[in-house]
Each structure stands twice: as C-alpha cells, then as structure tokens.
N, C-alpha and C positions, 0 to 999 in steps of 0.2 A: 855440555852446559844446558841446562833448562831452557824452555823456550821463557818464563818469566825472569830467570836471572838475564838472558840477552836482552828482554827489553829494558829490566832495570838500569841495568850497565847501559845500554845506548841512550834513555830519557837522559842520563844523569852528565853521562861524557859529553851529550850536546848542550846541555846547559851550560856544564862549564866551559866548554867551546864559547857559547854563545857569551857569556858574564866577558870573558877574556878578551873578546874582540868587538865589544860592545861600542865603546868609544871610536874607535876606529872607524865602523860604520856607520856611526852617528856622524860624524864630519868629515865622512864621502860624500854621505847621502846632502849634506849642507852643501857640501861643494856644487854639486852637480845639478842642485837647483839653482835655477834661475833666482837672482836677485829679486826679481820682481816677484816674481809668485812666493818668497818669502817678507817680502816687505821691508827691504832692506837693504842697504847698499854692498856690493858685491865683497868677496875676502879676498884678500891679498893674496890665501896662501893657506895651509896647514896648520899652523901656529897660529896667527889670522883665526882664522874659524874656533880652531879651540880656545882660546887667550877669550874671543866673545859668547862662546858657550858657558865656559868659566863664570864670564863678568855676570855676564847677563841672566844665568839660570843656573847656577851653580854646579855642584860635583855631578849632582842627581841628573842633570840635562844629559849628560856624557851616555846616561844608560837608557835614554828616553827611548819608547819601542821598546824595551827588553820581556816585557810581558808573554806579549805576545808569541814570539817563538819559541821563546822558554816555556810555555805550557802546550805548546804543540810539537815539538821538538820527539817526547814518547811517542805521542801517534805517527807522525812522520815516519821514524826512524824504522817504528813496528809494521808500519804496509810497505816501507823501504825491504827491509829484510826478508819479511815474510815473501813478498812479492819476488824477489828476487832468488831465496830457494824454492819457493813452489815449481816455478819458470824453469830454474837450472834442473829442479827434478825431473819435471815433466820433458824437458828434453835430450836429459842420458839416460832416460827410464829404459829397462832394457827389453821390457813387453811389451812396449811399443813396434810399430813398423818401422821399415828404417828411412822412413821419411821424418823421423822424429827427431831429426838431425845425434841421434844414437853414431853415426857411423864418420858426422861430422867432426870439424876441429874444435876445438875445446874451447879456441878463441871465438868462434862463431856461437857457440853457447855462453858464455859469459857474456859478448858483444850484446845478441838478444835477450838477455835476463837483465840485463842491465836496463835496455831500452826500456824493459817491459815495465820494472820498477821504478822507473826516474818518471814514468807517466804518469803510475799510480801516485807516488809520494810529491807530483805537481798540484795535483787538485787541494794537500790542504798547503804546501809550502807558497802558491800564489797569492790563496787570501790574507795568510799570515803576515805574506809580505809589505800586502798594501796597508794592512792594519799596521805594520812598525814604522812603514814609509810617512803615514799621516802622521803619526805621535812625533815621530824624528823633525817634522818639518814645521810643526805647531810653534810658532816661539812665543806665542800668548801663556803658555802652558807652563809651570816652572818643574815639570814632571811628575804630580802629586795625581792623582785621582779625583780629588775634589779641586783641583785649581781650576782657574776661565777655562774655557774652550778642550773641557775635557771631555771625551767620551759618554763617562757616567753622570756627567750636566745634563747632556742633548737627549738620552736614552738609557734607557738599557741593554746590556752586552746583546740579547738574544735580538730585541730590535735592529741593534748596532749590522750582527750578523744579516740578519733579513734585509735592512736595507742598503747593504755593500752586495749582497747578491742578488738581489732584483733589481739594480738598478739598470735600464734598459735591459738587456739581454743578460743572461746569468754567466756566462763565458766574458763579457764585455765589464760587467760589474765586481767581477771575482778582482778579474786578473790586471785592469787598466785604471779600476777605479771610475 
C-alpha cells in the first residue's frame, strides 16, 4: 500500500471513529466537570446530561469539539505511523550493530516504536485536545461558529493557536490550558 493511500485511509477511519463516538465524549467530558466551572447545577447521571444537552443546545451540542480532531486526526495518524515504522526500521535494520536491538525481542521493538510514536503523535493530540475540551464545555455556545462565546468571535484560528501556546510556558499552555 502507498504511503498516501495509508494516510488517506487513516485521516478518514479516524474521522469516522471520531463522528461515531462524538456524543459520548461530549457527555463525559460534562460529566466530569465540575458543576461550577460550567455554571450549572450538577447531572444526575448519563441520561441527565444528555436529555439537557438535547434541551438546551440541540442535536449539534452532542458533536460540539468535533472540529477540532477531526482535522487533525490525518496529521496525527501520519507522525503516528510514520514515526512508528521509521523507529521499528531503524531497530531491526540489519547493518546496524547489534546494539541496535537487531538481535533483541521483537516485543522490545514494538514496545520502543511504540513509545517512540505515541510521544510524537502527543505534541499535536494535547492541543487538540484542549481545543475539543473548551468547545465541549462552552454551554453559551449552541455549537455553530458564529454563536456567543465562539472561538471565531474572540479571534482568529491562527491567533486562537498562538494564544493556547504561549500561554505561560508552551508545554503548560498546550497541554493544561
């Protein structure tokens, strides 16, 4: 397979991953915040949370966040991949020395290729994350682009980006917000 057909096929599987369980983590993510920090009395429950996501913001709240990962989901998937046969090559290569873990378990090279990849494919899956977290938790919002307290009100994307990463330290801004 092509190295553009594997990205294709992985942009597209994560998306629909992501469309499918969309809802679901929209009203985790409610769950798990504090009432307070949404401005609003706590949920019951499951049904609870969703029955006032319904009420209160419609079908579209259910997929609030969805943006976000879903256009970073290709890149992801591509420094996921990528990163992870470079890594596996580089350490069954067999003109290498045999400290090239060549001579090791198979499992200790996937183990490491793995590590190696899930660090790479951190750096964009943290800021994505917090970008879906804020949208998910906005309940001013009725999840349109032009609603109150949207994103494209306050900024622009590229601003949006600059000031989630410089906020205090860039490790501190990315990943905690």
């Amino acid at each position: 397979m092509s190295l553009a057909t594997e990205l294709v096929a992985g942009g597209l599987a994560g998306a629909v991953g992501i469309m499918a369980t969309q809802p679901m983590d929209t009203i985790r993510i409610r769950l798990q915040s504090t009432s307070h920090a949404l401005g609003r009395a706590p949920y019951a429950g499951i049904i609870d949370c969703c029955r006032s996501v319904l009420k209160t913001e419609g079908l579209r709240g259910l997929w609030k966040g969805y943006a976000s990962p879903t256009f970073t989901v290709g890149g992801m998937n591509a420094i996921l991949f990528l990163t992870y046969e470079a890594t596996s090559r580089f350490l069954r290569d067999p003109s290498k020395k045999e400290d090239s873990l060549q001579s090791g378990s198979p499992e200790k090279t996937v183990f490491l290729a793995g590590c190696v990849a899930g660090s790479g494919s951190a750096l964009i899956n943290g800021p994505t994350e917090l970008v879906k977290v804020l949208a998910q938790t906005n309940l001013k919002n009725k999840g349109t682009l032009s609603a109150p307290g949207s994103v494209q009100q306050r900024c622009s994307v590229l601003q949006g980006v600059f000031y989630v990463l410089t906020r205090g330290r860039w490790f501190n801004g990315s990943f905690w917000g």
